[in-house]
N, C-alpha and C positions, 0 to 999 in steps of 0.2 A: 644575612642576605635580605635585600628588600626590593619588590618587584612593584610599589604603590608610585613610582613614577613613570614605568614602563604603564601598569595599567592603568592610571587614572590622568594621567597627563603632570605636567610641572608646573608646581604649586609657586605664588607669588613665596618672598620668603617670610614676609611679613603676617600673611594670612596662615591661618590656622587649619589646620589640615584635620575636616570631621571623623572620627573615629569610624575606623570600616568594619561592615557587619555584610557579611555572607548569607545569602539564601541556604540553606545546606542543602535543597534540591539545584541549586546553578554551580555548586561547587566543582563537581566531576565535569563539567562546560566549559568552567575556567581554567580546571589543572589545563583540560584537553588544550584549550586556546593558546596559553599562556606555553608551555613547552614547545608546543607549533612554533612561536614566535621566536623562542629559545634556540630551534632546532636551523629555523630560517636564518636568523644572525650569524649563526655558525657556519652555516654552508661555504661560504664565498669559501671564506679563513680557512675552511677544509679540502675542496677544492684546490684553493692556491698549493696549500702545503703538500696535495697530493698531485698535483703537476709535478714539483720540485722533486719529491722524491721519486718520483717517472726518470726524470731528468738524472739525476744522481746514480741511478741502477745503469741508464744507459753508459753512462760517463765511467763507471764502475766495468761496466762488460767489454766497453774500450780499451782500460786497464790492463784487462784481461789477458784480450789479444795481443797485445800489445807486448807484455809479459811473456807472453807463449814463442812470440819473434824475435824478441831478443834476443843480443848473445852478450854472453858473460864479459867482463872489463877485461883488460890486458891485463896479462901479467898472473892470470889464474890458475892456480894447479888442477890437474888433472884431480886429484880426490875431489879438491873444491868446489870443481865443475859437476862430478858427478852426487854430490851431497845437496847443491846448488839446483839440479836439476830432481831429484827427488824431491824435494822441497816447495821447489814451483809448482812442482803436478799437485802439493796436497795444498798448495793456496787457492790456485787453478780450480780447484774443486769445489773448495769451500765457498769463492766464489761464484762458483755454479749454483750452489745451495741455497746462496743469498738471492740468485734470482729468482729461483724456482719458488721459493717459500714466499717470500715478500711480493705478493699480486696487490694490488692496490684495489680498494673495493670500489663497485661503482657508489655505491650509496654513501652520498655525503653526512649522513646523520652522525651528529659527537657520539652515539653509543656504536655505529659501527667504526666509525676514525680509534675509539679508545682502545675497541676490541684490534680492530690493527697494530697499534703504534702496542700494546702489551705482547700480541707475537713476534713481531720485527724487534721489539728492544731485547726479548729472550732471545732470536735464534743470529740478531747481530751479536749477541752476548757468546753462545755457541760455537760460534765462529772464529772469533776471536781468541775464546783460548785454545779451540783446535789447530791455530795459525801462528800464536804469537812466535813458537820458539824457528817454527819453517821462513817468518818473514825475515828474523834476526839473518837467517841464513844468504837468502835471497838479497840481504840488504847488503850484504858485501859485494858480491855478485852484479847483480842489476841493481842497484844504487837508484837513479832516476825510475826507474817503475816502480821500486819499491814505495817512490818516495809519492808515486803518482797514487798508486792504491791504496799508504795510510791516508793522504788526505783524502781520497773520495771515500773510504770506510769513515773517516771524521764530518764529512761533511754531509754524510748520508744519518751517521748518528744526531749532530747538530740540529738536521731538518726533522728529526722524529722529535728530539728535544720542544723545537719549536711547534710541532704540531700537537705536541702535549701540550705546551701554554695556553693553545691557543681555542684548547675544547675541555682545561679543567675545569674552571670555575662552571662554565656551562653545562657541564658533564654532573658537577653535585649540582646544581638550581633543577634540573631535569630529575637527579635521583630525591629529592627533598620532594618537590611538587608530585614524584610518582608513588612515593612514601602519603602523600597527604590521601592522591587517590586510591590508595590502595585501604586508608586506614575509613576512610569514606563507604569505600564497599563492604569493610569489615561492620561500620554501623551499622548498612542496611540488611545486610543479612542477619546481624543479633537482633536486631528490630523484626525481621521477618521471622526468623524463629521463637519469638517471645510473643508475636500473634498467632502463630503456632500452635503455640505451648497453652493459649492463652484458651485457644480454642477446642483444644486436647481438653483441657480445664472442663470448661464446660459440658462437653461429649460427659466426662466422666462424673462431673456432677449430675446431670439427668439421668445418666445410668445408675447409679446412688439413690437417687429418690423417685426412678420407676420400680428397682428392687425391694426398697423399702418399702413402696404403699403394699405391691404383691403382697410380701411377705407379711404386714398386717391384715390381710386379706386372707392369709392361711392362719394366719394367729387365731384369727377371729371364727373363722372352720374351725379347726379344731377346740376352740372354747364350746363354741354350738354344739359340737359334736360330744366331747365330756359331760355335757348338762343334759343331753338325750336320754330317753328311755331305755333305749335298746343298750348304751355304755352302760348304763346303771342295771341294767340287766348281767351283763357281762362281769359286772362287779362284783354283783352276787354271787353268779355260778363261781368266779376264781374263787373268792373266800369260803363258799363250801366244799370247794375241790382241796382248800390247803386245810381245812378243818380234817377233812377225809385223811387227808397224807400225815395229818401229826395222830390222827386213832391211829392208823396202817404203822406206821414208828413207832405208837405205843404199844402195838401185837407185837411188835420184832422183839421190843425190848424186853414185854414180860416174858416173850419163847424165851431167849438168852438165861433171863435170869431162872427160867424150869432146866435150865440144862448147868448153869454154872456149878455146882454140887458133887458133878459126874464131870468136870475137868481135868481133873489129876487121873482119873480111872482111864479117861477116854484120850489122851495125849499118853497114857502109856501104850493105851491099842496102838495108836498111830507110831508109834516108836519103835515097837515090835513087830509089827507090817512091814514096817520098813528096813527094818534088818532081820528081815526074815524070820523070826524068832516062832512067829504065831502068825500067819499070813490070812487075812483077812479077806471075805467072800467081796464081788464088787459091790452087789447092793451094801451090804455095811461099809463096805470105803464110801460109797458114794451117800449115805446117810451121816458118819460121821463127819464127811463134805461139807452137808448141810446144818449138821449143827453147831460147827465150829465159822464157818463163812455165812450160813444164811437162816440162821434158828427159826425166822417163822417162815420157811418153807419146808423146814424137815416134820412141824407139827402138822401137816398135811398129812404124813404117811403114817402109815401103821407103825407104831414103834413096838409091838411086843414083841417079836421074834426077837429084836434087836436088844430089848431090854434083857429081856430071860438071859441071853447070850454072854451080855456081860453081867449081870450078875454072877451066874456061872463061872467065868475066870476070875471076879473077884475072890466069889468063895475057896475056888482052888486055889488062889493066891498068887496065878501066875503072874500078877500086874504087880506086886510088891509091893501092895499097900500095907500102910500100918496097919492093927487091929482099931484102933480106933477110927479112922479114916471108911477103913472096910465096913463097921457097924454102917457109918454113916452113907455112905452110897449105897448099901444093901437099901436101907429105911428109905432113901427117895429116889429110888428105883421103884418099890412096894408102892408108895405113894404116886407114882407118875402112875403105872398100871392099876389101880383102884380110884381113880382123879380124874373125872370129865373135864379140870378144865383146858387140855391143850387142846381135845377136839371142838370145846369152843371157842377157842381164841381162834384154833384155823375157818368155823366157821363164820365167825365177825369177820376174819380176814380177807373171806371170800366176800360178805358182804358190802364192806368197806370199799374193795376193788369192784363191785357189778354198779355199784352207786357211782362210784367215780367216773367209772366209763360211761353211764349214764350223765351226769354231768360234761364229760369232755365231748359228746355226742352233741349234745343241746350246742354247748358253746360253739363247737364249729358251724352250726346251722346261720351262728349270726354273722354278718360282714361287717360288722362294725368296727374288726381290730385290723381289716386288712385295709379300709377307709380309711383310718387312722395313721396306720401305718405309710399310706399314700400323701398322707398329710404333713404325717412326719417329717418324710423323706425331701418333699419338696420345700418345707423350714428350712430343712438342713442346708439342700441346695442352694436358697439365698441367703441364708446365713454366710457359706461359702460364700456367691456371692461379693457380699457385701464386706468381707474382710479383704476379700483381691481388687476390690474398687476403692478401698480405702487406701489398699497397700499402692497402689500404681495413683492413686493423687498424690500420696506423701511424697512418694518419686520423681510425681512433674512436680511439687510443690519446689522441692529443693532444687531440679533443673532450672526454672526457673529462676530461684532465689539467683542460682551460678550465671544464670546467663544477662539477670539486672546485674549483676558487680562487675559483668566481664565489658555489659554494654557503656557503663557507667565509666571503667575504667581506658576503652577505648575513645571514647569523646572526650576524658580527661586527655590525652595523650593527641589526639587529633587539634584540639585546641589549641594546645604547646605548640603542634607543627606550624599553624597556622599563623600564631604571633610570632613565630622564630623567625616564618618567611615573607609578612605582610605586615611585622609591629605588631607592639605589646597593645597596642588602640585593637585590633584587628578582632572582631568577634564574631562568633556563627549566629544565625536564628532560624530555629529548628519549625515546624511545623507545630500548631496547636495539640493535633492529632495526635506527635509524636509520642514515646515511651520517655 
């Protein structure tokens, strides 16, 4: 299809006809102009053929009556007449149908003429075979009416026929040019969302490098603040508080190993406790407690009652120790109660712990860890940050990418439409500006 004699006039045939190039801002001017023109051509052509078919429904409703006054040939049997007249009432009808449905529009436009002549070709279609076998009937019967209603059903078909000639080519030049407009606004709106995008872009890059200088701006706090006095203070007290807690672990340890010796003697108390055998006072449950779970808090307490006690069942034997086993805890039983040193390990113990609390006391006096901590906290924050502004660029990065191929792919195809309907000569030119 080519509309470059309708729009530009008719070319000598000798002269050369300069290749046409489109504003692509007057595009959407011309579709509009250019089917106006399309739609104006048509009119009369539509018009006419919708008088005629005015004209054919009346001629059709004539029929009708016509049909309905009759009376059947000579020589009719009585079945035939009454089969004859069933028959009529459902052509009668169908007839009616066809007037009812079939309004002719006022609007001469080829998209409202198409959208008519597509329902009248269906419900003449309807019609028709709801009738065919009632007209065979009728046609015996009223012969001249019948013969008068196939032709005005033919001649009512014929004129839709012809009303279809006479708005198809026009009907695709209108959907092609509405196709070009259409593909037109798809540019400008990828165009308008890829400055969008373009500008999303941006936003999110200043947001990227106002978080970034911050966040070197807490970098640089908290380096000032590690290089302070008061941090270096704080460094101190922690490392003599963790020197304190490895002495304090090294009192647990040596308790443990003053009691290891008395394991087997003292897991038999506990066994015999517990099934009743030999039931033990609370203070002893609760001292062998302590030195099977927490050894250097049972050297805090007075162990002789406790020792005497079990040496005592050893020697009676109620624990079932061997004789040699039994020498052997008797001797560092004897030795634990003749041996200062668990009452001083509980007193380094104590010392250990009044020191340290004296350190954790100092330490809380400084705010240097909770400055710190505030400093931290807010790293982190643009840390975050700055991984959720990375994460939403890569996302409009790729949007983007999708919406150049989609834009790209659309002006390839606009293109096409354009020399399909204006010649392979026919080109766009898009703005400087443009994407």
């Amino acid at each position: 299809m080519k509309f470059i004699k309708r729009l530009f006039g008719k070319k000598q045939e000798k002269e050369e006809t300069p290749p046409l190039v489109f504003d692509f801002s007057e595009i959407t001017n011309l579709i509009k102009t250019e089917i106006k023109k399309q739609e104006d051509l048509s009119r009369p052509f539509v018009k006419e053929r919708f008088e005629e078919i005015q004209r054919a429904l009346k001629e059709l409703d004539v029929c009708k009556k016509e049909l309905l006054a009759a009376d059947p040939i000579e020589g009719a049997s009585k079945r035939g007449e009454k089969l004859g007249d069933s028959n009529r009432d459902n052509v009668v009808n169908n007839l009616k149908i066809i007037h009812e449905k079939l309004k002719v529009p006022a609007d001469t436009k080829p998209e409202s003429a198409f959208e008519f002549y597509t329902d009248a070709k269906s419900t003449l279609k309807t019609v028709l075979d709801n009738t065919r076998r009632s007209l065979l009937y009728i046609k015996a019967l009223y012969p001249q009416e019948h013969k008068n209603i196939n032709q005005g059903l033919s001649d009512l078909e014929d004129i839709l026929d012809e009303l279809y000639l006479s708005i198809e080519e026009v009907n695709k030049n209108i959907g092609e040019l509405g196709k070009i407009a259409e593909e037109v606004n798809n540019v400008r709106k990828l165009q308008t969302e890829i400055k969008d995008s373009n500008q999303k872009m941006m936003e999110l890059n200043q947001k990227y490098e106002n978080g970034k200088s911050e966040l070197a701006i807490f970098d640089s706090k908290l380096t000032e603040l590690d290089h302070s006095k008061e941090f270096e203070k704080a460094k101190q007290l922690e490392t003599q508080i963790k020197l304190l807690d490895t002495k304090i672990a090294d009192v647990g340890s040596e308790a443990r190993r003053a009691f290891t010796p008395l394991s087997k003697a003292i897991s038999r108390m506990e066994k015999q406790d517990e099934n009743e055998r030999c039931v033990l006072s609370p203070e002893n449950r609760r001292i062998i407690k302590m030195i099977t779970e927490e050894p250097a808090s049972a050297i805090e307490y007075d162990m002789n009652t406790f020792l005497w006690q079990l040496s005592e069942r050893i020697k009676s034997g109620e624990l079932g120790l061997k004789e040699q086993m039994c020498d052997k805890a008797l001797k560092h039983i004897q030795a634990l109660q003749n041996n200062k040193n668990l009452s001083l390990l509980a007193e380094q113990k104590q010392v250990y712990h009044s020191q340290r609390e004296a350190l954790y006391q100092e330490l809380s006096v400084l705010s240097i860890y909770k400055e710190r901590e505030g400093i931290e906290r807010k790293i982190e924050n643009h840390q975050s940050l700055l991984r959720s502004v990375n994460s939403d660029v890569e996302s409009e990065r790729k949007r983007q990418d999708s919406l150049m191929e989609e834009l790209e792919m659309t002006r390839s195809v606009l293109q096409s439409d354009i020399r399909h309907v204006f010649g392979e000569d026919a080109d766009i030119r898009y703005p400087n500006d443009f994407l």
